[in-house]
C-alpha positions as CSV (number, residue, x, y, z in Angstrom):
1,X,-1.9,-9.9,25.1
2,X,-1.4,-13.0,23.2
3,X,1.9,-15.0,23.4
4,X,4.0,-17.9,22.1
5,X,2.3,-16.6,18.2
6,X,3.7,-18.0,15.0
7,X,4.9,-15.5,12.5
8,X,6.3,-14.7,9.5
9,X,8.1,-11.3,8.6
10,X,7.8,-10.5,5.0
11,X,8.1,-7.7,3.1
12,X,7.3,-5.7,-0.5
13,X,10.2,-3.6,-1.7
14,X,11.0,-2.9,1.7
15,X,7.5,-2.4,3.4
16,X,8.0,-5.0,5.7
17,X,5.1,-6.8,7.8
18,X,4.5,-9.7,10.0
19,X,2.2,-12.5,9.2
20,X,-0.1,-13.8,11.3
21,X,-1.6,-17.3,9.4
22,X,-5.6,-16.8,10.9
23,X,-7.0,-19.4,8.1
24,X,-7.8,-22.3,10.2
25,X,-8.3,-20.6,13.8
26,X,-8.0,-17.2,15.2
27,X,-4.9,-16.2,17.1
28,X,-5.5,-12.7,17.7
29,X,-8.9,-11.3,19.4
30,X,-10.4,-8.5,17.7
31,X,-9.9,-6.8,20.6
32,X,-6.3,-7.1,20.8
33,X,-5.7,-6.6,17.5
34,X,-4.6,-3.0,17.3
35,X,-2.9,-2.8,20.7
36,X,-1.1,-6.5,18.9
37,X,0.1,-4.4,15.8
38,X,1.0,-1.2,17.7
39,X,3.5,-3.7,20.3
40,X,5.4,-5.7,17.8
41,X,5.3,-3.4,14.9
42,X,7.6,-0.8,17.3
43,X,11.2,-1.4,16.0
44,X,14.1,-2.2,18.3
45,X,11.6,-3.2,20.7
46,X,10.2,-5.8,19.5
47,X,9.7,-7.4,15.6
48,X,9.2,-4.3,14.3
49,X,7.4,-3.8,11.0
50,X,5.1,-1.1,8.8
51,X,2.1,-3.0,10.0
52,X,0.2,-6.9,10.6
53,X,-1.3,-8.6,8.3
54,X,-4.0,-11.2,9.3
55,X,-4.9,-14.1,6.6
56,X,-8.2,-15.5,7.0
57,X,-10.6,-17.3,5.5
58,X,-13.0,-15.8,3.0
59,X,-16.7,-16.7,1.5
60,X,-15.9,-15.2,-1.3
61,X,-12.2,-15.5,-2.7
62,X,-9.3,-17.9,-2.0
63,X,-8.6,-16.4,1.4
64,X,-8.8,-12.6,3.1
65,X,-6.5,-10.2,3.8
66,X,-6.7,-7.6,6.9
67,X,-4.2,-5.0,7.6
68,X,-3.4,-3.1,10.8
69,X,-1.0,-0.4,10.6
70,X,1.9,0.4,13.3
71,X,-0.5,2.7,14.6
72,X,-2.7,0.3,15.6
73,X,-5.4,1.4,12.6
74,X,-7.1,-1.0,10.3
75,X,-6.6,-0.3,6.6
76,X,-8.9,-1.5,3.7
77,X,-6.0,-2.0,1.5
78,X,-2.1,-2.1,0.9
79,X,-0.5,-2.9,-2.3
80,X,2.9,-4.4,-1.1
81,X,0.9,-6.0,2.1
82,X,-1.2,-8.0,-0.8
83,X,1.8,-9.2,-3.3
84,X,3.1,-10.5,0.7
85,X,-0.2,-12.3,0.8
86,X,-0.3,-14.0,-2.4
87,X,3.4,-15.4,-1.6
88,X,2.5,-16.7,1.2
89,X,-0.2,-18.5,-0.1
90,X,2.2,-19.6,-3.1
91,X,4.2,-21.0,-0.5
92,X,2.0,-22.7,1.6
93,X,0.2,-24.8,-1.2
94,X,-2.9,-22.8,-1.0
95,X,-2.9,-22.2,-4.9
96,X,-3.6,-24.7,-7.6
97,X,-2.3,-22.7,-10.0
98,X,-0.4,-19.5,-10.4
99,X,-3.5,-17.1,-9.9
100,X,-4.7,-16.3,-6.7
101,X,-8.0,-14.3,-5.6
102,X,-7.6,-12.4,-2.4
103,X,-10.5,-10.6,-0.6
104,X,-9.5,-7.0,1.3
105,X,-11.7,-4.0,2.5
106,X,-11.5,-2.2,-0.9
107,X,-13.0,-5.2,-2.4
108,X,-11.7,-8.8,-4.1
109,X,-8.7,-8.1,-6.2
110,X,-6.9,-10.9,-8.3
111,X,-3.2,-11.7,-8.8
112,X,-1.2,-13.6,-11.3
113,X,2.0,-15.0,-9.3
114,X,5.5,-16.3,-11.1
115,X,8.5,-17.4,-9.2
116,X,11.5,-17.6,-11.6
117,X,14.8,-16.3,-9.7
118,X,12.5,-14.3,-7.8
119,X,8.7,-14.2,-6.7
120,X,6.4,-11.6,-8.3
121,X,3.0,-11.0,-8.4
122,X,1.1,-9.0,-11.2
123,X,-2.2,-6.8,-8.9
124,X,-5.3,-5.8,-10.1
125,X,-5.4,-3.0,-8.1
126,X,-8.6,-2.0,-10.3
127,X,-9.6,1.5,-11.7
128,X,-8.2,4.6,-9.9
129,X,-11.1,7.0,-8.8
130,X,-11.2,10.8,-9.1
131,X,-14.5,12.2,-8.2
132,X,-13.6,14.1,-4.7
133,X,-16.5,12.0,-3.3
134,X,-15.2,8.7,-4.4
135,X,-11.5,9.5,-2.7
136,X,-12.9,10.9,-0.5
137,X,-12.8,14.5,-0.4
138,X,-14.7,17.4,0.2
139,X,-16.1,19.5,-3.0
140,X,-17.1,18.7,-5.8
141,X,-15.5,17.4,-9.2
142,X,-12.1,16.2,-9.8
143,X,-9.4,16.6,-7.2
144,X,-6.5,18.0,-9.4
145,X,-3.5,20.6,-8.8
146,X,-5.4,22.1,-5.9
147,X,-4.4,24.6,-3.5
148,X,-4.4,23.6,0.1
149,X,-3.8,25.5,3.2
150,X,-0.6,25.2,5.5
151,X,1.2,24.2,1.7
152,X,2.5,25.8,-0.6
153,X,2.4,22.7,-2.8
154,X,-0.7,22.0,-5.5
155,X,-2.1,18.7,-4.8
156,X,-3.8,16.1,-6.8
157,X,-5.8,13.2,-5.4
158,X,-7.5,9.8,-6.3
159,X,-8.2,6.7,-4.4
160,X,-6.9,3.1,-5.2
161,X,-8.8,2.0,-2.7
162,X,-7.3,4.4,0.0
163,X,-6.9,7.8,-0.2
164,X,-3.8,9.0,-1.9
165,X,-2.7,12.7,-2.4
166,X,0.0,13.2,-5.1
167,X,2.6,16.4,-5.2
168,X,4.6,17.0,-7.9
169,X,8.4,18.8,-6.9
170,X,11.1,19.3,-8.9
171,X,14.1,17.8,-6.5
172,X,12.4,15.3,-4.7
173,X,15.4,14.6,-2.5
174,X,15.3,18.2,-1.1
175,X,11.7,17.4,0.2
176,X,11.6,17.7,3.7
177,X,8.8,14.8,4.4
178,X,8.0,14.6,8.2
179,X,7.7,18.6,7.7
180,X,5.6,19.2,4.2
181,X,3.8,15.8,4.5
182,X,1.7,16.2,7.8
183,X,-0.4,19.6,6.7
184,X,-1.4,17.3,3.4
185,X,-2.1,14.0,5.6
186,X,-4.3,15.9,8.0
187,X,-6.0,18.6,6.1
188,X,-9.5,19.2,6.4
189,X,-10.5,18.5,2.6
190,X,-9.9,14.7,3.3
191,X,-12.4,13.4,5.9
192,X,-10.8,10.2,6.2
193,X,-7.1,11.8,5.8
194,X,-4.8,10.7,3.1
195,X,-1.3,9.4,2.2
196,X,0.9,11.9,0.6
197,X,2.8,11.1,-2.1
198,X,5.7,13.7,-3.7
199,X,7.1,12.7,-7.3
200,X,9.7,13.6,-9.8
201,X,9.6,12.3,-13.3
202,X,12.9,11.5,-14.0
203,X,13.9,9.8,-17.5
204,X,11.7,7.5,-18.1
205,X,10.7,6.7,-14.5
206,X,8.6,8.5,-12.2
207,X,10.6,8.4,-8.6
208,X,8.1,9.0,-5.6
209,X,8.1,9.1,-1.8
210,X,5.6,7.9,0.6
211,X,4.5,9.2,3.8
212,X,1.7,6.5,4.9
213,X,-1.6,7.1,7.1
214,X,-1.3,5.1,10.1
215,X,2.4,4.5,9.7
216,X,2.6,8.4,10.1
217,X,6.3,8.4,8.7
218,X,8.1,7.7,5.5
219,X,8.1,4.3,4.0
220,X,10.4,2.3,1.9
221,X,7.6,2.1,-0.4
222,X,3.9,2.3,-0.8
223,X,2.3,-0.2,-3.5
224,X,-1.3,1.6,-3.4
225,X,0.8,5.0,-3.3
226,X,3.2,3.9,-6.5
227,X,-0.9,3.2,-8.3
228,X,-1.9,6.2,-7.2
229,X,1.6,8.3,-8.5
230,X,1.8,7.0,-11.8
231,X,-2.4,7.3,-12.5
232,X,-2.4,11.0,-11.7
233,X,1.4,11.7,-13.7
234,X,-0.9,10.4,-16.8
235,X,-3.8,12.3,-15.5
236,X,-1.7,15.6,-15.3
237,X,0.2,15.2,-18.3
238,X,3.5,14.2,-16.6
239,X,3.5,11.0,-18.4
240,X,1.2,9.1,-20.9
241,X,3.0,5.8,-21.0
242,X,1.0,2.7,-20.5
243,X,3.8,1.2,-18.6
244,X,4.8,3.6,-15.5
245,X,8.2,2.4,-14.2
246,X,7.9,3.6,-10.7
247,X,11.3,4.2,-8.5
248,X,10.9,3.9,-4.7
249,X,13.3,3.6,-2.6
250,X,13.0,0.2,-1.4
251,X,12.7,-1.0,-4.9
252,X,11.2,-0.6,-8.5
253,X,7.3,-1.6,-9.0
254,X,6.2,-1.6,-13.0
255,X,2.0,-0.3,-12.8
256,X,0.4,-1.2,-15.9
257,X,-2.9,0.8,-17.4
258,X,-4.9,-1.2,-19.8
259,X,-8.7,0.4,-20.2
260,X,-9.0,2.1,-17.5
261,X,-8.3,-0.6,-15.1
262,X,-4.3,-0.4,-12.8
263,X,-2.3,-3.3,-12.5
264,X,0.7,-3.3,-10.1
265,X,3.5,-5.7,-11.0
266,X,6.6,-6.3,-8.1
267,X,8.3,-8.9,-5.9
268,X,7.5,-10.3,-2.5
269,X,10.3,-11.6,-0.1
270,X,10.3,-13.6,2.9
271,X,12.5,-12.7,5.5
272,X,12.0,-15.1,8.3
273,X,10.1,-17.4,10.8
274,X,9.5,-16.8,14.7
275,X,7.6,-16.8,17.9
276,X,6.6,-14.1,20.0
């Protein structure tokens, strides 16, 4: 295992990761990656973080983006993980301007950045997909209000490019997540498995909780997940604002429909420099 690594620990809303700068030489084997990310993302025993993000060069955008959960898996995309990204590169000069296009596994996605008091970053997070193969998921057709086994929740599901299951409830605090998540996460009709998302329209705002593949736990907050929440509350009815104000609790993200086409709009902080 690598040592004596440059990082920085950022995070979205809470979803906190450590960045490893990969643009001008590699620091981490491929090899190692996964055991790397399940060591130091192990809180209290070492940095501790949701996962570890890798910048790279790209051949087709202004830099890459890979992301290794806690778990030591490698996801295509992560909505927080990519406004983390795009400061970074804000802050290390790697912008001319104040848009910023960023290569990941589901595909090149591009961000408008604005520092003011605070940094944000508006994500094209592209169009939300329903069609059970595009999610995916087995059957056929839309994935909407479904019945699963082991739940005795209905389900929706769409991909923003991962998997993302979506549970209405009624008293969201009452929801018992390491118990109801799981049988959702893991359940047959999703081949690749799914995040589970449960949400409660309150007021005007749409309040959800994440449990995340590969973190396997609850998360401050899930930038793909808060996408995925507020497309299927208009898909079900639960909303049909064009402007979702979406509650988590490490923090409010705004997701913006116009066409058919998402775009997530939240802050990015940087908590601090090390070594390990």
């Amino acid at each position: 295992m690598p040592s004596n690594i440059k990082f920085t620990k950022m995070h979205g809303n809470g979803n906190d990761f450590i960045i490893i700068d990969e643009l001008n030489e590699k620091i981490v084997s491929e090899s190692e990656k996964p055991g790397f990310s399940e060591k130091h993302c192990k809180r209290r025993f070492s940095v501790g973080a949701d996962g570890v993000l890798y910048l790279q060069p790209s051949q087709t955008a202004d830099l890459k983006m890979r992301i290794f959960n806690s778990d030591g898996t490698e996801a295509d995309m992560c909505g927080n993980g990519i406004r983390c990204a795009a400061k970074y590169a804000y802050e290390k000069d790697l912008t001319q301007n104040n848009k910023i296009e960023i290569e990941t596994g589901a595909g090149n996605l591009e961000i408008e950045t604005k520092q003011r008091d605070m940094f944000w970053a508006k994500v094209n997070m592209g169009k939300p997909l329903y069609k059970r193969k595009e999610i995916p998921a087995e059957g056929e057709g839309e994935f909407i209000n479904e019945e699963l086994e082991n739940t005795d929740h209905k389900v929706s599901a769409c991909s923003v490019g991962v998997p993302h299951a979506v549970v209405e409830t009624q008293d969201i605090d009452q929801i018992d997540i390491m118990k109801e998540a799981p049988p959702i996460r893991h359940s047959e009709i999703f081949p690749e498995g799914a995040n589970v998302n449960f949400i409660q329209k309150i007021d005007n705002k749409i309040r959800v909780r994440t449990f995340e593949r590969g973190v396997e736990g609850e998360t401050l907050s899930c930038g793909t997940g808060s996408v995925a929440s507020a497309a299927i509350a208009r898909k079900t009815g639960l909303t049909d604002k064009k402007k979702v104000e979406v509650e988590t609790k490490g923090g409010v993200l705004k997701i913006i429909f116009e066409d058919k086409t998402a775009y997530m709009e939240g802050p990015a902080e940087t908590a601090y420099n090390g070594t390990i």
